[in-house]
N, C-alpha and C positions, 0 to 999 in steps of 0.2 A: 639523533642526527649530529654528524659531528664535523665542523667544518674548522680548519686548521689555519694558522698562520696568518698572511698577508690576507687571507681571503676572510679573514672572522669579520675584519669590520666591513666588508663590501655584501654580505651575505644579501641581506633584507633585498639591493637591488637586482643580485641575480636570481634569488627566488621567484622575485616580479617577472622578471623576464623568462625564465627557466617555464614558470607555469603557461605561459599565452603559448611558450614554443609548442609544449607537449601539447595543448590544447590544437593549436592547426597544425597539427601531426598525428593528430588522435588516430588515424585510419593504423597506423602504425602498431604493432602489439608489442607488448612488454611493458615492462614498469619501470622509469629510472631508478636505480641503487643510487643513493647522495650518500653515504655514510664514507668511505674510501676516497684515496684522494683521486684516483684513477674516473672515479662519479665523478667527481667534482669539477676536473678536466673536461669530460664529457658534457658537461653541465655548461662552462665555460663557452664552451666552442658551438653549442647549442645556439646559446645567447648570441655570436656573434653572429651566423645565422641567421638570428631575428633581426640584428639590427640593419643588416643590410637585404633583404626581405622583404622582413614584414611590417616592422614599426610604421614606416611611412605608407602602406595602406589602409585607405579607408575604412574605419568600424562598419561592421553589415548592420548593426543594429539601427532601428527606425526612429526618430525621436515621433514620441508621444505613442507608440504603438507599445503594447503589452500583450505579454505571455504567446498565446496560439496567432495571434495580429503580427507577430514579430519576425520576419523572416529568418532571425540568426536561431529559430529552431525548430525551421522546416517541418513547421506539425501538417500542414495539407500536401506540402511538395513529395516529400521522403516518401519513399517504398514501404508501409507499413512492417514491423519486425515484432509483432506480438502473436502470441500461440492462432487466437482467432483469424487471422491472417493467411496462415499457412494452413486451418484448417481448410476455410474457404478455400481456398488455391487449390487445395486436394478434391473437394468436392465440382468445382469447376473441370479439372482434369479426367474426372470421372476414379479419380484413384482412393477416393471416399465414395462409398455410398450410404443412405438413411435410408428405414423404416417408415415410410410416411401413410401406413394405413392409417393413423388415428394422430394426434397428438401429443399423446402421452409415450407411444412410440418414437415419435421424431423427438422428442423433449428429452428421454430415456439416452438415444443414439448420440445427440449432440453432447449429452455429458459424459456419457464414455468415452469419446473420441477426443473431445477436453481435458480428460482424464480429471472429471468433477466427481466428488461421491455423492448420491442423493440422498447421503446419511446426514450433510451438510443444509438441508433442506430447512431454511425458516422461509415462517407467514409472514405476512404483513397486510393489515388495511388500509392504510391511510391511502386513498388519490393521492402520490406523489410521482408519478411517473407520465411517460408519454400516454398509456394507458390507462389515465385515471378517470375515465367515464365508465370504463369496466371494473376498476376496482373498488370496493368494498367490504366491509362485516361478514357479507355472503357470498362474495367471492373474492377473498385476499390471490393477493400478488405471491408467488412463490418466489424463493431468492436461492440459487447457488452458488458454491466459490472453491476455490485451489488458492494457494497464495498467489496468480498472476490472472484470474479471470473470474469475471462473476456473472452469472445468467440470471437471467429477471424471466418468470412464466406464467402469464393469466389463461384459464381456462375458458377456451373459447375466442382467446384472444391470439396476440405475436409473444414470440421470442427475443429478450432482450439481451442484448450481449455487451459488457465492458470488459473488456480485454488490455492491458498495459502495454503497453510500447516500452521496453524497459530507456527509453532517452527521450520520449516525448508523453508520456503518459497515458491515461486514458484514452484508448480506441472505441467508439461506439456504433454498434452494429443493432439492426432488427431486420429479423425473418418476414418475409410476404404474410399474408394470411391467406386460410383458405386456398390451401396449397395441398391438399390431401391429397394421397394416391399420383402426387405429383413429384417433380425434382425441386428441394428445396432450396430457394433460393433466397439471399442475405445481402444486405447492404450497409454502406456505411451512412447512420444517422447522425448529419452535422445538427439539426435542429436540436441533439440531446444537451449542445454544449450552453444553448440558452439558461441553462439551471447549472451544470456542470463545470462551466467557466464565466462566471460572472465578472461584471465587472471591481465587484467586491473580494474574489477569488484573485484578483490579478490577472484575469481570463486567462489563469494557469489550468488543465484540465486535471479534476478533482472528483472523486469517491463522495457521494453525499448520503448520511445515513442520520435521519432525522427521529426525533421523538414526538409524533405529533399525537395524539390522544382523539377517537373520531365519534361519530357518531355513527346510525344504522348507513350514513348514506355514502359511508366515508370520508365526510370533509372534517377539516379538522377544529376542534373543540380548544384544544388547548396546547400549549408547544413547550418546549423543554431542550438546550443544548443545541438550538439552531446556529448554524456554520461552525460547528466545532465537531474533532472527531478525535477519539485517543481513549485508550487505556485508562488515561488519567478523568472522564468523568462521571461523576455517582452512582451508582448504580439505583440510586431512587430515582434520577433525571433521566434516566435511560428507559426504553422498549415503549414508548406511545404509540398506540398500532399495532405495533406486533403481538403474535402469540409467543407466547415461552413455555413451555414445555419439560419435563423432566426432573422439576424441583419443587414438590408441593409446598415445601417449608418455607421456600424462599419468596415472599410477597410482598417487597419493600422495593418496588419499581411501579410504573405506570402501564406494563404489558397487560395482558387478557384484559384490559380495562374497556368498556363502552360507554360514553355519556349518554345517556336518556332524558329528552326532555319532557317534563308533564308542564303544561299550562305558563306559569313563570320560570319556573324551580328546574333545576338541572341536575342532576344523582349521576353516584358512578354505577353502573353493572359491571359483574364481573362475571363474563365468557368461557365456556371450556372450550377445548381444543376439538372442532365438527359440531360445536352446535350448532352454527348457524351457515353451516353450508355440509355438503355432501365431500366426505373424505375421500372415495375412489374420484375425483377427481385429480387430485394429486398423486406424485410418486411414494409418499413417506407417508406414515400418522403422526409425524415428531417436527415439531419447532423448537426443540432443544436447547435448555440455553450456552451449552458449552459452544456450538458454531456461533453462537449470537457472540458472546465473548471473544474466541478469537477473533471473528469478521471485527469487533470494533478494533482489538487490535491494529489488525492489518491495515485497516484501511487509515487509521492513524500514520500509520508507518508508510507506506504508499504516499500521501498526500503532503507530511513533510519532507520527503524525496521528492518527491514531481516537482516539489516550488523549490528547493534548494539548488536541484539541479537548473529549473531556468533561471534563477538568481544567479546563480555561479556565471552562467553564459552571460547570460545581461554585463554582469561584471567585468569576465573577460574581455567584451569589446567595448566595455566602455573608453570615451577618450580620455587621454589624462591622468588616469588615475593612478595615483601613485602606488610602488609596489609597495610601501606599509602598509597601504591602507587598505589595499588590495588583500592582502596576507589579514589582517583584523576582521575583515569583511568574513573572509571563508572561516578564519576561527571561528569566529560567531553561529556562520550555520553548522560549522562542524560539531561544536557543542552543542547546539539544540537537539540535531540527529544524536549525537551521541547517549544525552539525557536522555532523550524516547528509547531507544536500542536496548538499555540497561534497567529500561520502568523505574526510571528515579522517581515518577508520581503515580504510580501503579495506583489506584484504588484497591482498595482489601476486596476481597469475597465476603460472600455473605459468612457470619461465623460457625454455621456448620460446614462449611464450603462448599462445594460442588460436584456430585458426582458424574455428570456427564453422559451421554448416549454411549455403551458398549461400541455397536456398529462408526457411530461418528470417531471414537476415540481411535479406533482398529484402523480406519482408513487413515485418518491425520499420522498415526506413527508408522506409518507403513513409509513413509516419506523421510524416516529418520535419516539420517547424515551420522553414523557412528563413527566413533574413536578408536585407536588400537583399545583404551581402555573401558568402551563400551559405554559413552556419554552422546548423547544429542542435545543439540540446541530444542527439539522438538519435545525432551522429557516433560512431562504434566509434573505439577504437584498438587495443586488446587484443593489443599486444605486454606492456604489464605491467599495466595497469587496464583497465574496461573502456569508458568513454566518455573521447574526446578533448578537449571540455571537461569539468573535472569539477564538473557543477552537473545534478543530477540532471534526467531529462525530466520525471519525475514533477511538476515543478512546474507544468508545463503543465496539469496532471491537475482535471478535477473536484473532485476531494478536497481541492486545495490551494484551489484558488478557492473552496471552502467552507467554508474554515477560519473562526472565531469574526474578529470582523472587529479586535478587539482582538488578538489573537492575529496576525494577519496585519501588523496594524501593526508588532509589535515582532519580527514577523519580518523584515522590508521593513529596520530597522533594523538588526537583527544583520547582516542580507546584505553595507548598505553600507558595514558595520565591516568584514566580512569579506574581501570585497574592493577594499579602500582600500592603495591603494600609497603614498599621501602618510604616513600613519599604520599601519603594516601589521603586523596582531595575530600574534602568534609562535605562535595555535593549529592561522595558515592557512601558516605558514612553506614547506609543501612544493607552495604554488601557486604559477609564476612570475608576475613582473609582467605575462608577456605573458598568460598564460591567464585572467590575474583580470580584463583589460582586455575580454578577449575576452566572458568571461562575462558583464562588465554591460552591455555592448554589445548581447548575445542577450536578456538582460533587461530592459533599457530599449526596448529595438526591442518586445519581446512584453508590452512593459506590463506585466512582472511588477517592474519595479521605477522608483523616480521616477526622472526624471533627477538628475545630483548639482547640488547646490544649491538643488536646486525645493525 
């Protein structure tokens, strides 16, 4: 960014101002270009704009209310904007219809029309859900996903649906029960946000993906990486509850695990996948651990978006606040997103690595984003990480494209710090020249980032 002349030293306060503009303009499409002096004009007269506008009205923001409490982002008010959303609406119109002889039919219909693969398909035991009198050892929780939805299915029980709002996050839905042979019908569960938006959450709405270690009855025994989600943690503190599936070698986690109590004494068991419940219940035989991996991913990724973007807002209206500190503020989250994006704390694979579901792998690259020269964000490598470039797909995603438009900018910037080989920051030290070239390559080709010098 290049600002010139009489205007270098005044930058800091028109940036302050420039950002709140775009912000109560957001309905508006396009990106400001600031580099040219012709931006910077435009940038100018923006400003002046605000001053006689907007400065003197009132912040929407509530004092002492947080995250979904907060009116300045309309999580109950707003016309919901996530896939599940518009599935419903089609089903309501009659312009969808389900399969609802059985459940495994209607469970089947809903993830196609989701465009979910059931190759995605992990278990889980642990009672951690609205359904957890039903869940158990012997009857786990089935879990699906896409990068923007994720389905929750106990057998015999409801359909759980979280679905992303790419501007206000988590949407939570469940199916009626005992709806056979009927028309399926779905609502939205605000009670989900009890667990979901805590008040230790910020009551920002959040992806919760626990390691908890159960017993036969599924309560839980032992816990491991509670309110944390990311790439970045152990793979020995990961999978409590869950089945994994597809890596006989790999058994330095707390998955297939059961505690058994005899008398005093507590022991681990360890579970195969359908011992202890009937398989044609489900749509898959596989708990795979390559969906287990990505889902932590994503949902990593996912969760520090949702709170960066209400943070950003929060910022926006707050009163007062000066535009340096304003501009430090977004630096700050833009660098943590940027850190996750690039898997600066990636965890290793296990060291034979991971060979993954066939069927799971087929569906995930079917969603590739190619290059003139034939690269995705989506390529596996998974002898020790899991993507061959490491720049998250997620940036593709909805969610990132709806990031607060300030927010976006000084992401856009950290990016081209991060991967700068002329000047190359020692946070990114463990990406080579060649992979960083490659990534802004896949970036500038998918318009997620300018070219350099623009």
């Amino acid at each position: 960014m290049i600002v010139q002349g009489e205007l270098k030293n005044q930058w800091n306060d028109w940036t302050g101002i420039a950002i709140r503009v775009r912000e109560h303009l957001r309905g508006m499409r396009g990106r400001m270009a600031v580099s040219a002096n012709a931006s910077v004009h435009r940038l100018i007269l923006a400003a002046i704009w605000l001053l006689f506008f907007v400065i003197d009205q009132p912040a929407r923001a509530q004092d002492g209310k947080l995250g979904i409490d907060d009116p300045i982002h309309d999580y109950y008010a707003a016309q919901s904007q996530d896939r599940f959303a518009r599935f419903l609406a089609d089903i309501e119109s009659g312009k969808t219809t389900l399969d609802t002889s059985n459940e495994l039919k209607l469970l089947e219909g809903v993830l196609d029309r989701l465009e979910i693969p059931v190759s995605s398909q992990m278990l889980v035991s642990s009672a951690t859900s609205l359904q957890k009198t039903r869940i158990s050892p012997s009857r786990p929780r089935a879990l699906y996903f896409n990068d923007d939805t994720y389905v929750g299915f106990v057998p015999g029980g409801q359909i759980e649906v979280i679905s992303i709002d790419p501007k206000r996050g988590g949407m939570f839905y469940i199916f009626d029960r005992n709806r056979i042979n009927a028309p399926p019908r779905a609502k939205k569960a605000t009670n989900c946000l009890t667990c979901h938006a805590t008040a230790q959450m910020g009551k920002v709405p959040q992806l919760v993906v626990e390691s908890v270690v159960t017993d036969m009855t599924g309560g839980g025994e032992m816990a491991f990486r509670r309110d944390v989600s990311g790439h970045q943690i152990p793979l020995a503190d990961r999978f409590g509850g869950w089945l994994v599936t597809g890596e006989k070698d790999f058994t330095d986690h707390w998955g297939n695990v059961l505690i058994v109590r005899e008398r005093e004494n507590t022991k681990k068991r360890i579970i195969r996948f359908g011992e202890l419940f009937n398989q044609k219940n489900y749509l898959a035989p596989t708990s795979d651990l390559l969906p287990h991996l990505l889902h932590e991913h994503q949902v990593g990724f996912v969760n520090r978006s949702v709170e960066a973007s209400y943070q950003t807002r929060a910022l926006l209206q707050k009163p007062g606040l000066e535009p340096e500190k304003l501009a430090a503020e977004l630096k700050a989250l833009a660098k943590g997103l940027v850190k996750y994006l690039l898997f600066a704390e990636e965890t290793a694979l296990p060291p034979q690595g991971v060979k993954g579901s066939e069927a799971f792998k087929r569906d995930f690259l079917a969603r590739r984003q190619v290059t003139a020269e034939g690269r995705s964000l989506r390529d596996l490598d998974l002898k020790t990480r899991l993507l061959k470039y490491r720049c998250s797909y997620m940036i593709e995603s909805p969610i990132y494209a709806e990031l607060p438009w300030a927010l976006r900018h000084a992401i856009e910037q950290e990016l081209a710090l991060a991967l700068s080989n002329t000047q190359p920051s020692p946070d990114f030290a463990y990406l080579p020249k060649e992979e960083k070239e490659a990534i802004r390559t896949i970036l500038v080709e998918r318009k997620l980032l300018p070219p350099a010098g623009s």
